[in-house]
C-alpha positions as a Python dict, from the first residue, in 0.01 Angstrom:
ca = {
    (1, 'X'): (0, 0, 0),
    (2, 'X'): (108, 342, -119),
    (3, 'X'): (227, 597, 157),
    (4, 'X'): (105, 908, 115),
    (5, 'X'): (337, 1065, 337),
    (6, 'X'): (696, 902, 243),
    (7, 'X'): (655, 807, -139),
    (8, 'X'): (779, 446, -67),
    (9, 'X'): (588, 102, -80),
    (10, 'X'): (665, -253, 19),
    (11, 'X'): (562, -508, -212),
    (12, 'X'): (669, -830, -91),
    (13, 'X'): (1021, -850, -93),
    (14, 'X'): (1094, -523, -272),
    (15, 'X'): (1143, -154, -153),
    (16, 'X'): (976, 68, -393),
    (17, 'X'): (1070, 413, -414),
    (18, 'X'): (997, 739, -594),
    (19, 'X'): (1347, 825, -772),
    (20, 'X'): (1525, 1068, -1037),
    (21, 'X'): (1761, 880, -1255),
    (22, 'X'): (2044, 1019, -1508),
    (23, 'X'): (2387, 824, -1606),
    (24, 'X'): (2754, 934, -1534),
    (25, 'X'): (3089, 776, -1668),
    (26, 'X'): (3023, 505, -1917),
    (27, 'X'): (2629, 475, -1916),
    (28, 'X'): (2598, 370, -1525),
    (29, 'X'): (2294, 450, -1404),
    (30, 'X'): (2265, 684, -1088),
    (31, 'X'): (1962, 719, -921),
    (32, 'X'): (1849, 1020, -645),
    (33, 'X'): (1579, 937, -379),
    (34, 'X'): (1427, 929, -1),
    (35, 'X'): (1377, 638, 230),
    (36, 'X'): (1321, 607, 558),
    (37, 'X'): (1640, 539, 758),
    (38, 'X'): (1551, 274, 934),
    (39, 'X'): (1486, 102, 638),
    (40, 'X'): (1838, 121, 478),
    (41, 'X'): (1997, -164, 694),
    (42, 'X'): (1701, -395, 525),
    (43, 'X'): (1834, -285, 182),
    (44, 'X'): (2237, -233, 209),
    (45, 'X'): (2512, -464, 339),
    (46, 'X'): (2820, -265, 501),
    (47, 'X'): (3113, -523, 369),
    (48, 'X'): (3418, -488, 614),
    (49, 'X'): (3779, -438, 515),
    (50, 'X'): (3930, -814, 592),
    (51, 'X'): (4148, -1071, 472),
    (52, 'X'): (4034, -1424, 350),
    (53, 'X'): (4174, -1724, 377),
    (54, 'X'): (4420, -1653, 75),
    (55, 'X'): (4508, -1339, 215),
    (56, 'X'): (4299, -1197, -64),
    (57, 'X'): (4094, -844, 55),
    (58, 'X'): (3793, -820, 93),
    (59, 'X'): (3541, -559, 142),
    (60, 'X'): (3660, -181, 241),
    (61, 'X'): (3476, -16, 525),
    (62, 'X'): (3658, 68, 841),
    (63, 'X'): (3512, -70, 1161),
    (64, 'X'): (3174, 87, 1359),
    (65, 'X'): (3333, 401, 1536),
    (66, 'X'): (3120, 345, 1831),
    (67, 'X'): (3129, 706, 2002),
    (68, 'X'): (3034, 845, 1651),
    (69, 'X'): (2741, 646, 1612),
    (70, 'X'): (2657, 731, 1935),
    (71, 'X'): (2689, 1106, 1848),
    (72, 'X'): (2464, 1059, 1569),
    (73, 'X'): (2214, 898, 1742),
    (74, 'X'): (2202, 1120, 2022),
    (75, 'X'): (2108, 1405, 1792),
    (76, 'X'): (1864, 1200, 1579),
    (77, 'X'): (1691, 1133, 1938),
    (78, 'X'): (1618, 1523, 1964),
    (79, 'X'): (1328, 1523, 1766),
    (80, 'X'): (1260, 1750, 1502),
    (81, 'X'): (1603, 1744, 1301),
    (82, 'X'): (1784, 1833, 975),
    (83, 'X'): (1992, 1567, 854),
    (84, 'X'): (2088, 1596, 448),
    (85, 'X'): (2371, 1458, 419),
    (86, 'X'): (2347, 1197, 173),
    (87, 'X'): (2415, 809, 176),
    (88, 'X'): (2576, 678, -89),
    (89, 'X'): (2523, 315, -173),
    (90, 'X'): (2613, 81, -458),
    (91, 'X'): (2320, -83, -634),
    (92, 'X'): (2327, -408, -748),
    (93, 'X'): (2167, -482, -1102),
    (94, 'X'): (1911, -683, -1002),
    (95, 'X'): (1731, -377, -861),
    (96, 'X'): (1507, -267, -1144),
    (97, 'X'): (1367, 63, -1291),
    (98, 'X'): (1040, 178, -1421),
    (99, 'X'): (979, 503, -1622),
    (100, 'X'): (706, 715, -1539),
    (101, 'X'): (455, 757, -1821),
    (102, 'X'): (369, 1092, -1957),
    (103, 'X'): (574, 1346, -2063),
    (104, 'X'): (840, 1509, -1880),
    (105, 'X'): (733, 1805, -1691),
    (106, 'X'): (820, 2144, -1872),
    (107, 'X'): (1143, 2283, -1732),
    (108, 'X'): (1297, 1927, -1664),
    (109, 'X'): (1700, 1912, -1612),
    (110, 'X'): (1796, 1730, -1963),
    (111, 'X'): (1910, 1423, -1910),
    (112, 'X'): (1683, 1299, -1584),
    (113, 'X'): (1385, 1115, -1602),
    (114, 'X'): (1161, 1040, -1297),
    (115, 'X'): (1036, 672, -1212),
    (116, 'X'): (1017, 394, -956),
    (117, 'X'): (1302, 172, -841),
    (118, 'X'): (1228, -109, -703),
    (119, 'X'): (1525, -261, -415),
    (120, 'X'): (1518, -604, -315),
    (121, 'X'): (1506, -688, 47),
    (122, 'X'): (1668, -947, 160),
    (123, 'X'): (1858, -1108, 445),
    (124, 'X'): (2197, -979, 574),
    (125, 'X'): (2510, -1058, 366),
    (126, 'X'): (2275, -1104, 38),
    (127, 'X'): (2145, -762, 1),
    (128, 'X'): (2086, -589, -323),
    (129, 'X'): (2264, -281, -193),
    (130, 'X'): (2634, -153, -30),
    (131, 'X'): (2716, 111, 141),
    (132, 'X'): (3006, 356, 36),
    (133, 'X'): (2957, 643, 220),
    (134, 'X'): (2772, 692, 507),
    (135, 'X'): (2832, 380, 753),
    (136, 'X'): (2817, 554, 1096),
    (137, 'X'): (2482, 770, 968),
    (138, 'X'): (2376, 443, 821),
    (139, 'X'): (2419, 266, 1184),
    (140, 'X'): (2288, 546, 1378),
    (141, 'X'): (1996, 540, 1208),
    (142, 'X'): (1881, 232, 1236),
    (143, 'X'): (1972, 288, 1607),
    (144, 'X'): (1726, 633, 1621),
    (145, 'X'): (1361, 627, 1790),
    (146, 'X'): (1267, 799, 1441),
    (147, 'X'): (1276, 514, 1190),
    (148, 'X'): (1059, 681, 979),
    (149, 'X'): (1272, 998, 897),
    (150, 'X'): (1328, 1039, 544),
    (151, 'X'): (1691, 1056, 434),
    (152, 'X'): (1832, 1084, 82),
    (153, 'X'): (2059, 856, -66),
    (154, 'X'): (2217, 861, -363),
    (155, 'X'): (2275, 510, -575),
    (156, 'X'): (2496, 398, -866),
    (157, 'X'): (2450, 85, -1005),
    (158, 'X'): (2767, -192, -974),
    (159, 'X'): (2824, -491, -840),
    (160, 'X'): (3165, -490, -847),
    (161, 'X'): (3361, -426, -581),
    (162, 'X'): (3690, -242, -719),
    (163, 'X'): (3477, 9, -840),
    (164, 'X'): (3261, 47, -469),
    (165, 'X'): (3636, 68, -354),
    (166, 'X'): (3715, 359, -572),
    (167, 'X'): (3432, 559, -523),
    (168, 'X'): (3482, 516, -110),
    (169, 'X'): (3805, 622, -223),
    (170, 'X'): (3791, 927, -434),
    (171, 'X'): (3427, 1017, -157),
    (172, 'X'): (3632, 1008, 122),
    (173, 'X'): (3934, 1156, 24),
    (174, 'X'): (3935, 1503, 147),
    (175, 'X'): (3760, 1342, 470),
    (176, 'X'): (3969, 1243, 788),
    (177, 'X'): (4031, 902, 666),
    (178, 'X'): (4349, 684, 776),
    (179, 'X'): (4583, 683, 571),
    (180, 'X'): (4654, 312, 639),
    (181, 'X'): (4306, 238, 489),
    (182, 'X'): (4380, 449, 190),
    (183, 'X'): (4686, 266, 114),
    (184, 'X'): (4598, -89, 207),
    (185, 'X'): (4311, -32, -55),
    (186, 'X'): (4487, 123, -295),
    (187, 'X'): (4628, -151, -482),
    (188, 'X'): (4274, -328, -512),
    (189, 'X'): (4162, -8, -719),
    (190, 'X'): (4176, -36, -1117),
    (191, 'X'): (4019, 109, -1392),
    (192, 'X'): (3989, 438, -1293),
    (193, 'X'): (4257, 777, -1286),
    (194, 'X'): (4286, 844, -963),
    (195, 'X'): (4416, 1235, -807),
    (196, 'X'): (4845, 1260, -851),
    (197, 'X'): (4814, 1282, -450),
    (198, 'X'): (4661, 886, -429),
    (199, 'X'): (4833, 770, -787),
    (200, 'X'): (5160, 770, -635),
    (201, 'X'): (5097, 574, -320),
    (202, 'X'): (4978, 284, -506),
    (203, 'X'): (5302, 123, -582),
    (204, 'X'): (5457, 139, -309),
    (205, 'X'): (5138, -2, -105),
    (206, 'X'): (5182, -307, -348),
    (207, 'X'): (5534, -316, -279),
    (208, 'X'): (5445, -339, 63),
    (209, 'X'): (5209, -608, -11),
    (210, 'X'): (5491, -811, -203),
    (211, 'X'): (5734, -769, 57),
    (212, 'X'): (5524, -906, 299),
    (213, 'X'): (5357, -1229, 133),
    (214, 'X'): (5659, -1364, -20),
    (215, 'X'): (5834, -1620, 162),
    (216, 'X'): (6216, -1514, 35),
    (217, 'X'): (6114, -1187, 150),
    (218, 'X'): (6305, -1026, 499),
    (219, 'X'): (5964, -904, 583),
    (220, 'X'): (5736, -1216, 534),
    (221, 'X'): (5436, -1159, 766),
    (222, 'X'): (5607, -906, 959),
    (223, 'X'): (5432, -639, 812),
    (224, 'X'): (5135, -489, 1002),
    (225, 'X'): (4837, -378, 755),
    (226, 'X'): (4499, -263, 886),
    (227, 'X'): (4325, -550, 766),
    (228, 'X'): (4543, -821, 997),
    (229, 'X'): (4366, -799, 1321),
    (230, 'X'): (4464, -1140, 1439),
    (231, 'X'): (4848, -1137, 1335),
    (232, 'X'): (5037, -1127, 1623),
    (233, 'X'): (5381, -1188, 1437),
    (234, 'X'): (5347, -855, 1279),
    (235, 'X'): (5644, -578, 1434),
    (236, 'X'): (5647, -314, 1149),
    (237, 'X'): (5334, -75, 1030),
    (238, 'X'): (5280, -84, 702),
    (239, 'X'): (5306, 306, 700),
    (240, 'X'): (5678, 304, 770),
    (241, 'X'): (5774, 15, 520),
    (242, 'X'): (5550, 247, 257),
    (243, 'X'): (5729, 598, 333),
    (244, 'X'): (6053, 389, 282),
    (245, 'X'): (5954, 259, -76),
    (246, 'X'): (5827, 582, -120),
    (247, 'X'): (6164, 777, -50),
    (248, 'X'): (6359, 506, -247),
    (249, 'X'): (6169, 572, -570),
    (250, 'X'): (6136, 953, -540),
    (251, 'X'): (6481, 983, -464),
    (252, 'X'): (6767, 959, -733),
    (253, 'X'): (7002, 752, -550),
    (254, 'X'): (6719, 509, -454),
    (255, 'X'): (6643, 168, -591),
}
């Protein structure tokens, strides 16, 4: 059943929302819309920044910062708020779009149409959706007495997950991100020219990578990346073994 009030309906397993679409890059599709916030942990996984068992990466979100969320939550809890910001989420394909019939209203940006989209919901781990930016507001939210307040999110779609690590990249950039996280994802990143600042950290964050999964190396597993939280042989941060590549390639002299 329609809601009058938020412009979103459930229809068995599927979120259906009111949303503007227009494409960016190479045809993907970006859609603009509202939910409400408490239902964005039904639709959108948060994938965490791990290693599997063959030390390949997965994922690329930090962990919950607890006193942020808490933050947030505490001024969602005031009542009557103003909360813009925008969540940014990854779509995957198998959320589906419907064109609104008529013509486009007179004065209409070129380029956007308006439409449904339709989300699956389904059960944690196999969602439809990813978030990119927005994590702790993501949490907090579904933490808030308001579940019904209407944020806006903002959704391209892709299911792969270089290019989910790129855009949390390239979003977050200017943001007080760790650096460690930056360069630990780095190297996972193709297909896409990233700023001079972040282009010439990726080789050496590989290098770091090399250095410490190959056996004839002098660092095997001694190397501390962000992503190792249960290696206890690890002595050296990543950080320092990157500023030393780093220095060895920028200077003449170096190897």
């Amino acid at each position: 059943m329609r809601s009058k009030k938020t412009s979103v309906r459930r229809k068995a397993s599927q979120l259906i929302v009111r949303a503007l679409k227009t494409k960016q890059g190479k045809g993907v599709e970006v859609y603009s819309f509202f939910i409400p916030g408490g239902e964005l942990s039904r639709i959108a996984d948060i994938t965490r920044l791990e290693r599997g068992p063959n030390d390949n990466l997965k994922g690329f979100q930090r962990k919950e910062i607890k006193n942020h969320v808490r933050s947030i939550v505490q001024f969602l809890n005031q009542g009557s708020v103003l909360f813009p910001n925008a969540i940014i989420v990854a779509l995957s394909p198998h959320a589906t779009y419907k064109k609104s019939r008529g013509p486009a209203p007179a004065g209409m940006v070129p380029g956007v149409e308006a439409g449904l989209l339709s989300i699956p919901v389904r059960d944690e781990g196999a969602r439809a959706a990813w978030i990119v930016d927005g994590q702790q507001r993501s949490i907090a939210l579904s933490k808030a007495k308001d579940q019904g307040l209407l944020v806006p999110v903002v959704g391209f779609v892709s299911d792969e997950i270089s290019i989910q690590r790129e855009q949390f990249i390239l979003v977050n950039k200017a943001r007080p991100l760790p650096t460690r996280l930056i360069n630990e994802l780095l190297p996972e990143t193709s297909g896409v020219i990233l700023p001079r600042d972040l282009a010439v950290r990726k080789i050496p964050s590989e290098l770091c990578n090399q250095l410490d999964r190959d056996r004839s190396s002098p660092f095997y597993h001694l190397i501390k990346r962000l992503s190792d939280t249960d290696k206890k042989e690890a002595v050296i941060t990543d950080s320092a073994i990157i500023k030393m590549i780093r220095n060895s390639i920028n200077s003449p002299l170096g190897a």
